[in-house]
C-alpha positions as CSV (number, residue, x, y, z in Angstrom):
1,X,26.5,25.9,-16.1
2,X,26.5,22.5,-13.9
3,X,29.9,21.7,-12.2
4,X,28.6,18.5,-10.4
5,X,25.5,16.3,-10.4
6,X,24.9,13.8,-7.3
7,X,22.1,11.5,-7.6
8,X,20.1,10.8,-4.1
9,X,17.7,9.2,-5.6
10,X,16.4,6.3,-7.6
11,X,12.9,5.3,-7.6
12,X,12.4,4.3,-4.3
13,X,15.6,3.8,-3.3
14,X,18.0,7.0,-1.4
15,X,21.5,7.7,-1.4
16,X,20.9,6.4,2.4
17,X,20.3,2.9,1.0
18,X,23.4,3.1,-1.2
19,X,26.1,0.5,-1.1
20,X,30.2,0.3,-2.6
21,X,30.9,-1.9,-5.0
22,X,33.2,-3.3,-3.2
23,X,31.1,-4.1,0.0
24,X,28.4,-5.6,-3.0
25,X,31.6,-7.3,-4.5
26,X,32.6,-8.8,-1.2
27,X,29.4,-10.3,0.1
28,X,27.0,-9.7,-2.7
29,X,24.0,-12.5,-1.5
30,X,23.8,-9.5,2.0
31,X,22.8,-6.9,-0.5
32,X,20.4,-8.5,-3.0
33,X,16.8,-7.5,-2.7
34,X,13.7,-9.1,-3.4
35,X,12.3,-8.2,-7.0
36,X,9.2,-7.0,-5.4
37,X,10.9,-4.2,-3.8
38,X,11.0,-2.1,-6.7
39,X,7.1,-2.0,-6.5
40,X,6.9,-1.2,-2.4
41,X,4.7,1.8,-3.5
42,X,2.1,0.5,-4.7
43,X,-0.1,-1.7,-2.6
44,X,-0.1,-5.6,-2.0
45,X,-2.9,-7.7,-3.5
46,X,-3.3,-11.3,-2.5
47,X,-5.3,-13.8,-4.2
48,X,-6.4,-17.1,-3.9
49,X,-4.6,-19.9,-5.7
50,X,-7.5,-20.7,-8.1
51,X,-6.8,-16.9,-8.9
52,X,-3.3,-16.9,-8.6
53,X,-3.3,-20.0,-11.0
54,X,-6.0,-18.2,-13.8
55,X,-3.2,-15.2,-13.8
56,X,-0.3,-17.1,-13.7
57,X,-2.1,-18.1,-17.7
58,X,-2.7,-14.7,-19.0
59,X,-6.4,-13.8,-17.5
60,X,-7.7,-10.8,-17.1
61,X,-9.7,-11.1,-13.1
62,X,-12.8,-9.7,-11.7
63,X,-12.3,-7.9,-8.5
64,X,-14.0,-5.3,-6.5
65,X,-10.6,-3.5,-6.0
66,X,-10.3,0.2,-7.1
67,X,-8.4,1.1,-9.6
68,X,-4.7,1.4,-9.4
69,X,-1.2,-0.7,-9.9
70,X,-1.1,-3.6,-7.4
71,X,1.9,-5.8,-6.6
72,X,0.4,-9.6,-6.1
73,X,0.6,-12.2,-4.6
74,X,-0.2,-15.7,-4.3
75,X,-1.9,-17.2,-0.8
76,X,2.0,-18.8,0.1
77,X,3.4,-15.0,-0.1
78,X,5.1,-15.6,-3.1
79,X,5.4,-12.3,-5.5
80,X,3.7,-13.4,-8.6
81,X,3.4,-9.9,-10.7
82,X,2.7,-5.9,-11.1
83,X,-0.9,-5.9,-12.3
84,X,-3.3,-2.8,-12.8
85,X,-6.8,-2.6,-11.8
86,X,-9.3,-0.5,-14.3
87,X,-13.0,-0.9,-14.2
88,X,-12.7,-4.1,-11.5
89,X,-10.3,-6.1,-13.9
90,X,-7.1,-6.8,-13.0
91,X,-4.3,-7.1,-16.1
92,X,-0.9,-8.7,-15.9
93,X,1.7,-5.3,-16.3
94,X,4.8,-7.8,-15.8
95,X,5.2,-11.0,-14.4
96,X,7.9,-12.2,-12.6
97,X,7.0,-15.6,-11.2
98,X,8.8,-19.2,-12.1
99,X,7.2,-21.1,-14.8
100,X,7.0,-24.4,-13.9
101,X,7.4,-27.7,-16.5
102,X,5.3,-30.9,-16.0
């Protein structure tokens, strides 16, 4: 029978990394993490923005990379999804860049 449980990890993140809620309460803009953090596994892809552009409307992309989850990004370093190479094509997993209007 389990007395206790203590988790020390999450996905990439430790116990080390670990803050209160009351340090995140008091100054929570210090603590915030880029988005593409929860990816840091998996390794950076930067395209062109003719590329960037094609993906940003939902096509699949020809590309010589091997096969395997890719975070990417545009040519200004900006985190435009988690895509997944198979058979040279890159797919859209998730995106999580702005959508921009006119």
């Amino acid at each position: 029978c389990m007395s206790s449980l203590r988790r020390t990890r999450a996905g990439v993140f430790s116990v080390d990394q670990a803050h209160t809620i009351e340090q995140i309460a008091s100054e929570p803009e210090k603590y915030i993490l880029p988005v593409d953090t929860l990816f840091s596994e998996f390794p950076k892809l930067t395209v062109n923005s003719g590329t960037a552009s094609r993906l940003k409307n939902g096509n699949i992309i020809k590309t010589e990379h091997n096969n395997g989850k890719y975070r990417v990004y545009d040519e200004t370093g900006e985190f435009l999804l988690l895509g997944e190479v198979f058979n040279r094509e890159l797919r859209t997993i998730k995106s999580f860049f702005e959508v921009s209007h006119g």
